[in-house]
C-alpha beads as a LAMMPS data file, in Angstrom:
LAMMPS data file: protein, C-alpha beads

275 atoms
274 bonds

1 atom types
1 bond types

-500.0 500.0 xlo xhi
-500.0 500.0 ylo yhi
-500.0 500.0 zlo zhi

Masses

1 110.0

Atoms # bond

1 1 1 -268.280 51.594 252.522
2 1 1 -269.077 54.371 254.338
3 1 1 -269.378 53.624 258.554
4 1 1 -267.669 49.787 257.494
5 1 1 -264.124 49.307 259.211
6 1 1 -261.107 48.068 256.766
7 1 1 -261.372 44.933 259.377
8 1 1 -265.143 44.226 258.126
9 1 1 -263.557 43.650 254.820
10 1 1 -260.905 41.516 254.824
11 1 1 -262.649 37.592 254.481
12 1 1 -262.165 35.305 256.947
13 1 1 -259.689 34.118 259.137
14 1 1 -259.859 37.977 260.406
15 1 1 -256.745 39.844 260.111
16 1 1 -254.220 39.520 262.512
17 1 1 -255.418 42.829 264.444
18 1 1 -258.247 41.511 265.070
19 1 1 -257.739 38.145 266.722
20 1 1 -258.269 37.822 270.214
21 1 1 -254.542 36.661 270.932
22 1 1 -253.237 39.921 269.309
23 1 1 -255.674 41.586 271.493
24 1 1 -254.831 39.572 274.557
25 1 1 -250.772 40.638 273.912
26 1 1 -251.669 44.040 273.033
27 1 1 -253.199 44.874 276.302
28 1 1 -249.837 43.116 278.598
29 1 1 -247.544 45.362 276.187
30 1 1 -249.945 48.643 276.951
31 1 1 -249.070 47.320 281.223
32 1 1 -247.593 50.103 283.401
33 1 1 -244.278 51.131 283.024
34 1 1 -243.855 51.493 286.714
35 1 1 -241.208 48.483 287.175
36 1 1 -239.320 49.664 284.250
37 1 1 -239.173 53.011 285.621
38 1 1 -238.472 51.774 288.815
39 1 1 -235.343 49.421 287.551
40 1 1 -233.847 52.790 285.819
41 1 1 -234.423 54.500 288.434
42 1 1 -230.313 54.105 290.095
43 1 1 -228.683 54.261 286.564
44 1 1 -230.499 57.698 285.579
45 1 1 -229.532 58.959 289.660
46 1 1 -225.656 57.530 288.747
47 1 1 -225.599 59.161 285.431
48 1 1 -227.069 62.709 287.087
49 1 1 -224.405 62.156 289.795
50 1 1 -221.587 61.890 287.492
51 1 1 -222.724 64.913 285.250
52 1 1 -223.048 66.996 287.973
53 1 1 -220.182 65.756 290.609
54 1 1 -217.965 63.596 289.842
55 1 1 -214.505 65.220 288.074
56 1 1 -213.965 63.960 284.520
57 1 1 -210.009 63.152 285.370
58 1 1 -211.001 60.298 287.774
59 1 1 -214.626 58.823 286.036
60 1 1 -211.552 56.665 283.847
61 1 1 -209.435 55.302 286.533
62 1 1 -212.946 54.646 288.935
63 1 1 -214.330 52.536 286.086
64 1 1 -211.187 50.803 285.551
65 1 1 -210.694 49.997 289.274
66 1 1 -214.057 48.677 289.372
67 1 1 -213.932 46.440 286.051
68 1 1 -210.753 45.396 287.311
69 1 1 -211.966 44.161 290.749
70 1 1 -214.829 42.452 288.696
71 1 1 -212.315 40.618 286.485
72 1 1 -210.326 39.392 289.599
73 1 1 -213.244 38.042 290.891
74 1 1 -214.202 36.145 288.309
75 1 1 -210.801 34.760 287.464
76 1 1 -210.463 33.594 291.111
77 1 1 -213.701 31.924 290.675
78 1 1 -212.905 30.080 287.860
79 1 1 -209.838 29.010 289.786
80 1 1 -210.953 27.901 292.391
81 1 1 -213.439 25.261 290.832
82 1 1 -212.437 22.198 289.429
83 1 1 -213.097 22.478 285.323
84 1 1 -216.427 20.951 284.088
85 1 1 -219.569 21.572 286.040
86 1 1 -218.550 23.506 288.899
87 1 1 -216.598 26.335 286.516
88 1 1 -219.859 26.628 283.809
89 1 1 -222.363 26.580 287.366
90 1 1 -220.390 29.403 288.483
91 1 1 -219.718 30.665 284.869
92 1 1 -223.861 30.953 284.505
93 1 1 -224.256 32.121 287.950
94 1 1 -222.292 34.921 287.508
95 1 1 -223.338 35.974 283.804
96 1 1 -226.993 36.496 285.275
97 1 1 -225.555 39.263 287.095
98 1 1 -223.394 40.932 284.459
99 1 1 -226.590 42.823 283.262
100 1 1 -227.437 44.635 287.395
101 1 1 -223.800 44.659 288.354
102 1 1 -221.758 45.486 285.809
103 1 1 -223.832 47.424 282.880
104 1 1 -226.503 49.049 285.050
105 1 1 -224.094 49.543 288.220
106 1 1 -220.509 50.546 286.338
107 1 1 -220.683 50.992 282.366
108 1 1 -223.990 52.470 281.302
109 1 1 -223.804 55.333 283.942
110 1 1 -220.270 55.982 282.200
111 1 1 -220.888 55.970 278.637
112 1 1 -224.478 57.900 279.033
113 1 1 -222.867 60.762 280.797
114 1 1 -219.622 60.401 278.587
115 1 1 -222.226 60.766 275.798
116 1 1 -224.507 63.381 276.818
117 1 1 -221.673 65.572 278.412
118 1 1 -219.900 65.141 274.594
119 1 1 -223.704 66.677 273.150
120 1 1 -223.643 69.302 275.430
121 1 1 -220.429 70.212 274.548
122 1 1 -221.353 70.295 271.095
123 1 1 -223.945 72.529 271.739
124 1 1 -222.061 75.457 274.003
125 1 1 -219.446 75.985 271.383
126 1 1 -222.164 75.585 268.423
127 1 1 -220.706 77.844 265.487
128 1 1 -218.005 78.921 267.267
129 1 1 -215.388 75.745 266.529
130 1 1 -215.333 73.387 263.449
131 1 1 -216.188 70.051 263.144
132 1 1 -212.609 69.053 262.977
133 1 1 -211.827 70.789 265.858
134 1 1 -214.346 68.678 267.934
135 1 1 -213.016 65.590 266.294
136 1 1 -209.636 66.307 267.328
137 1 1 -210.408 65.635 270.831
138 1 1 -211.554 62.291 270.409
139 1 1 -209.217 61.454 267.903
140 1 1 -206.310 62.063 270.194
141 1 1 -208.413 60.400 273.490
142 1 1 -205.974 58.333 275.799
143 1 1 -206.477 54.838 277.016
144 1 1 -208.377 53.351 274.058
145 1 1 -208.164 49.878 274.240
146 1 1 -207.621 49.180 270.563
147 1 1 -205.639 52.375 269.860
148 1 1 -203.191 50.722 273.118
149 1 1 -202.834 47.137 271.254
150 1 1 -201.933 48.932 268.151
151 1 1 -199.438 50.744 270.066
152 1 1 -198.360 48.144 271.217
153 1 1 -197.870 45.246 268.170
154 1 1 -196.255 48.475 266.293
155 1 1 -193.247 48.385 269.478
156 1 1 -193.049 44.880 268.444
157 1 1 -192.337 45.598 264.443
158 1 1 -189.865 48.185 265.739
159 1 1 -188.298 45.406 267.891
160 1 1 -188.564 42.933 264.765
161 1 1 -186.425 45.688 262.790
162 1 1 -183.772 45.712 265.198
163 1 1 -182.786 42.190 263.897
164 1 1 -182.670 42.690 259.537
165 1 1 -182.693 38.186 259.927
166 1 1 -186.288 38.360 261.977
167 1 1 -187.531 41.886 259.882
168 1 1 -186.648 39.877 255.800
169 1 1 -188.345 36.660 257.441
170 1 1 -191.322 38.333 258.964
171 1 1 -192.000 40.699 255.973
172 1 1 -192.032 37.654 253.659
173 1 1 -194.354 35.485 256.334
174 1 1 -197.553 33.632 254.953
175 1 1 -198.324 31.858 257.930
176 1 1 -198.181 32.088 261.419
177 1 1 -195.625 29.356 260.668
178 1 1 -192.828 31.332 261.054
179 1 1 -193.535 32.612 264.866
180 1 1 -191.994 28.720 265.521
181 1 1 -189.380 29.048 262.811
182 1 1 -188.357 32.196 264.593
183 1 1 -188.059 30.013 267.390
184 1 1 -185.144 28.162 266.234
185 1 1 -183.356 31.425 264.878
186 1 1 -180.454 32.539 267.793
187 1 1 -180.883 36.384 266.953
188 1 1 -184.667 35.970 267.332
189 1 1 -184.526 35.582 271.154
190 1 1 -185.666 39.778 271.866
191 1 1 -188.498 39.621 269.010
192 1 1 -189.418 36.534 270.540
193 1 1 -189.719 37.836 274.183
194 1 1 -192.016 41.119 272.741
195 1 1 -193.533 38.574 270.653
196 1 1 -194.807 36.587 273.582
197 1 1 -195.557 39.479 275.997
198 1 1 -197.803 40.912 273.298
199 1 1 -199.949 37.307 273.084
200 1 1 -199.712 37.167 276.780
201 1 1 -201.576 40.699 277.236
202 1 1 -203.595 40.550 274.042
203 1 1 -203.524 36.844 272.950
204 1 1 -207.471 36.649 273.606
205 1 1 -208.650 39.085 270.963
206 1 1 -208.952 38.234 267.313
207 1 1 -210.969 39.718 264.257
208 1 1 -214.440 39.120 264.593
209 1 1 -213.897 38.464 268.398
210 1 1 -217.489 38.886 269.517
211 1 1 -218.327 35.114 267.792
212 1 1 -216.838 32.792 270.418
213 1 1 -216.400 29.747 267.947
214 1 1 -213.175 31.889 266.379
215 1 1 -209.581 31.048 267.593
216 1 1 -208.217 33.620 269.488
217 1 1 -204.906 34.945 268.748
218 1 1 -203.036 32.897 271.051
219 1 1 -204.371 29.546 269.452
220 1 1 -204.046 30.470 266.030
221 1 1 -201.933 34.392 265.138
222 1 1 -202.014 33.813 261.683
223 1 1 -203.621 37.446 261.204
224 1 1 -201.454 39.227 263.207
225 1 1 -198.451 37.511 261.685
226 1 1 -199.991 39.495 258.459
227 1 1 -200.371 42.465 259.824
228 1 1 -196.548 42.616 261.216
229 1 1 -195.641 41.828 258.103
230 1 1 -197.518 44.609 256.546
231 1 1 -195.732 46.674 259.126
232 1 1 -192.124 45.672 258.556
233 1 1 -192.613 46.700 254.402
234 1 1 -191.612 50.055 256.158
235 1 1 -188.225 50.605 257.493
236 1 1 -189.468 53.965 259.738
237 1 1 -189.340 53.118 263.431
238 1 1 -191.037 54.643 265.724
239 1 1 -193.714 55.983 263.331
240 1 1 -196.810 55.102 265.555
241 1 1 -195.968 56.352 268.457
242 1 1 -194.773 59.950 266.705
243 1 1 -198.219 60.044 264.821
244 1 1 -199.857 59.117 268.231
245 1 1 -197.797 62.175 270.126
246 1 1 -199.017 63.987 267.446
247 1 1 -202.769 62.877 267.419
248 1 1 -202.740 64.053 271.358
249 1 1 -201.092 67.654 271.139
250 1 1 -203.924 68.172 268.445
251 1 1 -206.374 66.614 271.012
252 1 1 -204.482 69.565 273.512
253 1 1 -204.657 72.501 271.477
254 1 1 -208.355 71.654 270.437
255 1 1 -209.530 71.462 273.829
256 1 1 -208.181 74.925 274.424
257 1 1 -209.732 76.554 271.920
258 1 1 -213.067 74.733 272.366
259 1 1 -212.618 76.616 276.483
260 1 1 -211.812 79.595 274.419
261 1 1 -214.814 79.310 272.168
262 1 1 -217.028 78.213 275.120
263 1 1 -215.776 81.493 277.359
264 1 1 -216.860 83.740 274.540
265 1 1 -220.186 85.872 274.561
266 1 1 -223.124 86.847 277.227
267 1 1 -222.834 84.158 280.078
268 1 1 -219.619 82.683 278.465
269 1 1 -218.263 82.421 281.891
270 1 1 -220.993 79.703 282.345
271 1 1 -220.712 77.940 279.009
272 1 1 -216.957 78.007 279.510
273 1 1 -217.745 76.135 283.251
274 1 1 -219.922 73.763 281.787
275 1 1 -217.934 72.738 278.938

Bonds

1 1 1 2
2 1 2 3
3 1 3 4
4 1 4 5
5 1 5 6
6 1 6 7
7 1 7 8
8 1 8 9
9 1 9 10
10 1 10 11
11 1 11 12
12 1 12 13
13 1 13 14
14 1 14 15
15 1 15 16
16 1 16 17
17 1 17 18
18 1 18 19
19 1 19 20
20 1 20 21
21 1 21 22
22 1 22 23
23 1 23 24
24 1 24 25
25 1 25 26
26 1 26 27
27 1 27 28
28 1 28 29
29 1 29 30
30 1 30 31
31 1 31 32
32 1 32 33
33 1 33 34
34 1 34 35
35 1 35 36
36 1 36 37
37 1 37 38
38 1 38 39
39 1 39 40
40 1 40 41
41 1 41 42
42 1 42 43
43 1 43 44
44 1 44 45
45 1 45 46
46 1 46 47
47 1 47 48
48 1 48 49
49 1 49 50
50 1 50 51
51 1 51 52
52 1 52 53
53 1 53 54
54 1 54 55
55 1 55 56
56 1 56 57
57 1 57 58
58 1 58 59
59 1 59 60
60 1 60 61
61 1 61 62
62 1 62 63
63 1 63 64
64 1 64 65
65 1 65 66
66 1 66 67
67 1 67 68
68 1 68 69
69 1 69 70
70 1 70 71
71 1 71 72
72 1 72 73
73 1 73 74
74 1 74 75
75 1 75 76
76 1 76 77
77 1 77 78
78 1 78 79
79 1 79 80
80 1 80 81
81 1 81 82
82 1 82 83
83 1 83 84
84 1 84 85
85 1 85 86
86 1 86 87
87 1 87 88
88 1 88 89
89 1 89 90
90 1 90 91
91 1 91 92
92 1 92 93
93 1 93 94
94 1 94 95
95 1 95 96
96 1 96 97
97 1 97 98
98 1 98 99
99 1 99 100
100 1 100 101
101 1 101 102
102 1 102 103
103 1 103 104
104 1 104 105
105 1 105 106
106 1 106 107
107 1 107 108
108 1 108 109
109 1 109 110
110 1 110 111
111 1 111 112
112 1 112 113
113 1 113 114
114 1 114 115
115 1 115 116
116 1 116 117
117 1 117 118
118 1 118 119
119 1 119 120
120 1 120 121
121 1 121 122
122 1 122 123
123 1 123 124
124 1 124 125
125 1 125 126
126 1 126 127
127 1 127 128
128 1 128 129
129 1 129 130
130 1 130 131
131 1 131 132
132 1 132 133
133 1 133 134
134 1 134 135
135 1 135 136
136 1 136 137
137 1 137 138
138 1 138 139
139 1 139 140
140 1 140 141
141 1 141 142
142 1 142 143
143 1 143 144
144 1 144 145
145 1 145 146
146 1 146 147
147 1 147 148
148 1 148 149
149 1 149 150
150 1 150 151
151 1 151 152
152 1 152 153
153 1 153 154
154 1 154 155
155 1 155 156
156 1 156 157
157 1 157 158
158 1 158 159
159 1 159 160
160 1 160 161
161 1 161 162
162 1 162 163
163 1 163 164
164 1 164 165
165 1 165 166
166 1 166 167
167 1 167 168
168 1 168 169
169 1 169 170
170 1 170 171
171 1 171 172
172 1 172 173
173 1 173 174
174 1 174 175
175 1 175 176
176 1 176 177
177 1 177 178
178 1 178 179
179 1 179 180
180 1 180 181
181 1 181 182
182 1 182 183
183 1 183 184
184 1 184 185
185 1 185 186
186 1 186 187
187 1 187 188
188 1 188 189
189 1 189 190
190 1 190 191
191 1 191 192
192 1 192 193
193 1 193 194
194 1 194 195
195 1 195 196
196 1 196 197
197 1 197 198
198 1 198 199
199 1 199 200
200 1 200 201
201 1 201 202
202 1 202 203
203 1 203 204
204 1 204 205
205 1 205 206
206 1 206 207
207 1 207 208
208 1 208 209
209 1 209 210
210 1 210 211
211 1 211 212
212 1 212 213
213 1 213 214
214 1 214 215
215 1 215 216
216 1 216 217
217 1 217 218
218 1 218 219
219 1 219 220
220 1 220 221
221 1 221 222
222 1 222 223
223 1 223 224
224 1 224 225
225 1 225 226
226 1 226 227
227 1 227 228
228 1 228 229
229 1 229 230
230 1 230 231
231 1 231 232
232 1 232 233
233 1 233 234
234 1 234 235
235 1 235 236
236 1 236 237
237 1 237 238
238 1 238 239
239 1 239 240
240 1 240 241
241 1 241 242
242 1 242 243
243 1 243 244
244 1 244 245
245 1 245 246
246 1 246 247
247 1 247 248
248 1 248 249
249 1 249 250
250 1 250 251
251 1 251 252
252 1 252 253
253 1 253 254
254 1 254 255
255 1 255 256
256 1 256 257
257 1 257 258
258 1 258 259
259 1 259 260
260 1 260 261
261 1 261 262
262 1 262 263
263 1 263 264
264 1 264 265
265 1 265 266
266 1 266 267
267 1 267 268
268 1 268 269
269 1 269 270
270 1 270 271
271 1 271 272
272 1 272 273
273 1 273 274
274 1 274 275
């Protein structure tokens, strides 16, 4: 046994570390990691640039401004091609880029220094503030997508409860039957109009949106209808947006005392910077 490999003893066909084709793709995975390096190169620059320079107000509205100018562009595309071939040429054309201009150019450099800038605070105020207290911030963070649609389908249940007709159909809805039932109702006509500005801003999301096979809201709202009706089994209005105000006046006063925690102690008038 002694000098004999573990190789030596496994009977033939040789094990799979052995073969020369496990070899052969062993040595291309152990190539230089030059062009990777070189590819990362401008995100890890833009991610040092924003860490170090750019103010933490305005890193929000830039990325917005810039996904926004992306999304124009690729609506006027798609508009200005005839449907068919010409809008899935440019619809491929343009989804080869999404990974150099949009991820590596705008997002990544924003998240990774949103990221790393939330560890580092972490660390400066390290047994000086709770848990909860760090929670609190992002908890009551503004401009959330998700947290914005919820905002917004509870306005709509408020809306709904303006009218007790719409609220006692609604709250007893099965299907997303009753949005065209509604329809035919005369005191239905402001639920209707919040109704259809929600779909028209939000109409493209769904649960489970990521799988593309799924109707969207706006071809089949059956789960929303369900969740407005869950909604209208309360009679509070107004509810969401008060826990909301209250979510970011926690978000406020935790912030503070994180700067007060982060000003404390030799060099706190660094940490305090920093943070």
């Amino acid at each position: 046994m002694g000098s004999s490999t573990w190789c030596s003893r496994v009977p033939s066909p040789p094990c799979t570390p052995c073969r020369p084709e496990f070899l052969a793709g062993r040595e291309r995975l152990a190539a230089p990691l030059g062009p990777l390096v070189g590819a990362l190169r401008p995100l890890l620059a833009r991610v040092r640039r924003r860490l170090l320079h750019a103010k933490p107000e305005e890193a929000r509205a830039g990325l917005e401004v810039a996904m926004a100018s992306r999304l124009g562009k690729w609506s006027r595309g798609f508009q200005e091609r005839a449907p068919g071939a010409p809008r899935l040429r440019f619809f491929r054309q343009e989804v080869s880029t999404v990974f150099r201009e949009v991820l590596l150019t705008e997002a990544a450099p924003a998240i990774a220094s949103g990221l790393m800038s939330w560890k580092l605070v972490g660390t400066l105020v390290r047994g000086r503030v709770d848990e909860r207290t760090l929670q609190a911030v992002i908890r009551g963070l503004e401009g959330n997508v998700t947290t914005d649609m919820d905002l917004a389908l509870g306005d709509v249940a408020d809306v709904a409860r303006e009218t007790p007709a719409v609220a006692s159909r609604l709250r007893d809805a099965a299907s997303a039957a009753i949005i065209e039932e509604l329809r035919g109702l005369a005191e239905a006509g402001r639920f209707l109009s919040a109704w259809d500005d929600f779909i028209a801003r939000y109409g493209h999301r769904c649960p489970g949106e990521l799988d593309i096979a799924l109707p969207r809201w706006s071809e089949d709202p059956s789960s929303l209808v369900r969740v407005l009706s869950g909604m209208l089994h309360s009679d509070v209005s107004g509810e969401h947006r008060r826990r909301h105000a209250a979510a970011l006046r926690e978000a406020e006063l935790a912030t503070e005392r994180i700067l007060e925690a982060a000003g404390q102690g030799p060099l706190g008038f660094l940490r305090r910077r920093m943070a």
